[in-house]
N, C-alpha and C positions, 0 to 999 in steps of 0.2 A: 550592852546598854551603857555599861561604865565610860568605856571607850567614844562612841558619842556624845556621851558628858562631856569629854574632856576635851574634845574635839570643838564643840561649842565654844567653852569656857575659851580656847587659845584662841579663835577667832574673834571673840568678843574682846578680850585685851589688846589684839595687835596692833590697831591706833594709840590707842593706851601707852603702851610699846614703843612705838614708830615715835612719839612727841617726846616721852621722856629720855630717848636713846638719843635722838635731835638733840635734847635741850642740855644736854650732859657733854656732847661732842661742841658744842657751841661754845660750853664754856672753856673750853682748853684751848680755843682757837687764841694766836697773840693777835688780839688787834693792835692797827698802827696806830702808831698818837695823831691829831689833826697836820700840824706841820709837814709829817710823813704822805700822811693821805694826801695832801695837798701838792707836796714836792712827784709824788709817783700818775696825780692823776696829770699836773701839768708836761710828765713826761711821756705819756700816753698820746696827747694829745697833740706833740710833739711827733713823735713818731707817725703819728695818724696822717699829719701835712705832710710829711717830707717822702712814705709811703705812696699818698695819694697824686704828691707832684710827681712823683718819679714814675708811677703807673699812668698817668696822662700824658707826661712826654713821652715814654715809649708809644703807648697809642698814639700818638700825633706823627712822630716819623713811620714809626710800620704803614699806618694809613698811607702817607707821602710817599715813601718807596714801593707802596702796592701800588699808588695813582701812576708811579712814574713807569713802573715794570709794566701795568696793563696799558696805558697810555690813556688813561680815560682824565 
């Protein structure tokens, strides 16, 4: 009977648990200062165009040398 006591009790905490374990790892996280945030997201997005160009010209000639190889 003890045994399912306890069984209870630890499910009954584990959110309990789950939020103050979260809230404790959050705190040790280093966030960036705004400048930082700011310098890292314009080089994301930075990346994101020069990625996205360079995947569109490859599709664009693959297409072109499929049309020329099939002849369509």
């Amino acid at each position: 009977m003890a045994e399912k006591a306890k069984k209870v009790k630890n499910k009954e905490n584990a959110i309990q648990r789950y939020v103050r374990e979260t809230s404790g790892e959050l705190r040790k996280v280093n966030w960036p200062t705004w400048p930082e945030a700011k310098r890292l997201t314009g080089l994301v997005l930075l990346v994101m165009v020069v990625v996205g160009i360079f995947l569109a010209s490859m599709d664009f000639f693959a297409s072109e040398l499929l049309g020329l190889v099939l002849g369509l």
